[in-house]
N, C-alpha and C positions, 0 to 999 in steps of 0.2 A: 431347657436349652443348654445346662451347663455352666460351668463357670468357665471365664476364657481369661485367661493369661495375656496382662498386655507390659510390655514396656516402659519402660522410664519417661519415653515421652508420646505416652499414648496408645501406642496404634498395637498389635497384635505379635507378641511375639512369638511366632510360629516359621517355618523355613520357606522359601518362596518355593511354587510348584517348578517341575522340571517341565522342558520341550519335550519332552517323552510323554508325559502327562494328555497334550492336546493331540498329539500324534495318534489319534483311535478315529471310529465315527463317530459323529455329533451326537448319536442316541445313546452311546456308551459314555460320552465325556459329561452330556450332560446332567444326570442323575450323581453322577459324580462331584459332579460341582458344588451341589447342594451342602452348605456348611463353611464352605470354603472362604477366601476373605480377598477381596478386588482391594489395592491402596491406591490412590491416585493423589498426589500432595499430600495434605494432612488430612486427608478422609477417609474410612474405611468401612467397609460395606459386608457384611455378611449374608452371604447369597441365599435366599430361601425359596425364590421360584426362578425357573428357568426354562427355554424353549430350544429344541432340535430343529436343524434348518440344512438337508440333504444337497448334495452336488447336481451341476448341469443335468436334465433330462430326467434327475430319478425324484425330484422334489417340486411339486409345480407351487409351492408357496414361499417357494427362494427367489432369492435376488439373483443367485445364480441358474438358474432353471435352463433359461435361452445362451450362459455363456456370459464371460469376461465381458464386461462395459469399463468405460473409465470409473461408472460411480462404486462398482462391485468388487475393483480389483485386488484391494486389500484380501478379500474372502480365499484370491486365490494364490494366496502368497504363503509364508511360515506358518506353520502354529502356534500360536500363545499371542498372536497379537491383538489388537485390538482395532475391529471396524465398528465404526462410528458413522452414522447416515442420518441426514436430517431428511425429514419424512412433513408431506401435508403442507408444508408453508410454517410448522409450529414447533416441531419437536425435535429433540436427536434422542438416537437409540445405541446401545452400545452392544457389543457382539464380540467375543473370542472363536477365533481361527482356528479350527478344527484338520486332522489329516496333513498329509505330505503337502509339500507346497504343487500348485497346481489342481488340485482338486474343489477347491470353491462351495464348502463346508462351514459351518458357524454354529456357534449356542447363541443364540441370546439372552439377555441380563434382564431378567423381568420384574424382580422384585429382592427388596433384602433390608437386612437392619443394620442403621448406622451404629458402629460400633467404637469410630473413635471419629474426632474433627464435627462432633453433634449441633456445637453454636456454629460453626459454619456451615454446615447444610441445611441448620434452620434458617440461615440470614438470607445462603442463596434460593431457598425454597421462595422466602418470603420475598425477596426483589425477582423472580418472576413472576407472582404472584397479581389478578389485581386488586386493586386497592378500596377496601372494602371499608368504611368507616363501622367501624364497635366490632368486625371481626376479629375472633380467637385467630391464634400463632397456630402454626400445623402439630396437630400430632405426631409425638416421634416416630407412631411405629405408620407415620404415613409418608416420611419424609421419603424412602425411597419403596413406595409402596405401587408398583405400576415402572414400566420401561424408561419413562420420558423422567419420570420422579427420580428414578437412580439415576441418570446423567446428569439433572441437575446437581443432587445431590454430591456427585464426586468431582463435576465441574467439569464435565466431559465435552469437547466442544467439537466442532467441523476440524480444528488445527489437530485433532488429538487422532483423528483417524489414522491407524497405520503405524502406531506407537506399540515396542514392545511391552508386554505383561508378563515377560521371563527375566528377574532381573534377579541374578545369584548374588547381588551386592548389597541386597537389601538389607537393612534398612538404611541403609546410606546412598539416597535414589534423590532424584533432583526436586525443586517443586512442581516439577511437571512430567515427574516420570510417575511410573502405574509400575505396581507390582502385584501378581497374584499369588495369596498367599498357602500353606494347606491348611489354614484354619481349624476345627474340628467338623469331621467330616458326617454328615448327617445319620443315624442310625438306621440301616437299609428298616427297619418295620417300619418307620415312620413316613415312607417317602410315596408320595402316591403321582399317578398318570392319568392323561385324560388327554383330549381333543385339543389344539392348540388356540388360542384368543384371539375372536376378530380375524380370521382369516376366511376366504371363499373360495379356496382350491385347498384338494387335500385336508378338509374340514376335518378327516374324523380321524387322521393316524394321532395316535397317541403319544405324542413327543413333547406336552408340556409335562415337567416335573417341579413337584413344589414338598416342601414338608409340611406334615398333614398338622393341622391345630395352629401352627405358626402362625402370628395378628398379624405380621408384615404381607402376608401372600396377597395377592388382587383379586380380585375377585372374579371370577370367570364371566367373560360375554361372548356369545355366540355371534358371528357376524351376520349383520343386518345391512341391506343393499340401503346406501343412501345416497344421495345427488352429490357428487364432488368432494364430501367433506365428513372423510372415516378418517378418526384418528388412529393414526397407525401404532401397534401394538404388535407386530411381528415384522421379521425379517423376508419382506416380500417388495415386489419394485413398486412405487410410486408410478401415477396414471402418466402415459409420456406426458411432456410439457407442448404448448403448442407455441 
């Protein structure tokens, strides 16, 4: 993986991405992403899987598929920012904004390794966690290993949706700002594609990217029709509420 250069206090010292950066499509930003570095407070996250998620009409496994909603409309705003959507009744999932604003594009944040803030995303792992008597503490490289594990991990919540991840001030960003970093960027042999996770529309385009060997990645499931209660693992809308 490399040796990674970190800072005096911590976290990654590399230059934050530009808004030019997100301004592509989702299938071009998102293989790109791969190596890169999410900061959010004192957590930082090295991105090693990640998921494409296309505009109104052209992507039927988006949020945006049918069009601007109130819960979507982050998606359809700048690029570099970050949507955050709580999914199922269980999880949140984190997403950077893809394209010119109005378009309603996204990567999602599937998996990655804590690289700096590691006693805290084990403590927050472990307080959502339940409460298991003689169970082991999480492994590191599972701490954000899966969608819902990297929000916890970087403390990403429902208030954080719509928050930028272009901050040219970094490292001097608040405890509640997010910056995305250029980290070191993954070696195009090593990056592989496939079918995206747990989705049932648009199963087979191949817009998940991960780096191949990496122990942080999740492990691929193919969606399987269940009664009410699929944990969500892409950026796709949630069954209406009644």
């Amino acid at each position: 993986m490399g040796e990674r250069q970190l800072s005096m206090d911590g976290l990654p010292a590399t230059a934050p991405l530009t808004r030019d950066f997100f301004d592509r499509p989702s299938p071009e930003v998102a293989p790109d992403l791969l190596g890169r570095v999410l900061v959010h407070g004192p957590v930082a996250v090295r991105l090693t899987e990640v998921e494409a998620y296309g505009g109104p009409g052209e992507d039927p496994a988006a949020h945006t598929y049918r069009g601007m909603t109130p819960r979507n409309a982050v998606m359809f705003g700048p690029p570099g920012f970050l949507y955050v959507y709580f999914t199922y009744g269980m999880h949140f999932c984190a997403n950077l904004v893809c394209l010119p604003e109005g378009s309603g594009s996204a990567v999602l944040l599937r998996a990655g390794e804590v690289v700096a803030g590691v006693d805290i995303a084990r403590a927050r792992r472990a307080n959502g966690a339940p409460r298991v008597e003689g169970a082991r503490r999480h492994v590191d490289r599972d701490l954000a290993r899966g969608p819902a594990r990297l929000a916890v991990a970087l403390g990403l919540l429902r208030e954080h949706n719509g928050i930028d991840a272009i901050d040219p001030a970094y490292p001097e960003i608040s405890a509640s700002g997010a910056a995305m970093l250029e980290g070191a960027p993954a070696d195009p042999a090593t990056i592989r594609s496939g079918p995206r996770t747990g989705i049932s529309s648009a199963k087979e385009t191949p817009w998940r990217f991960w780096i191949d060997g990496d122990p942080t990645v999740s492990p691929y499931k193919a969606h399987v029709p269940r009664r009410r209660s699929v944990a969500a693992t892409s950026v796709r809308e949630a069954p209406p509420s009644s």
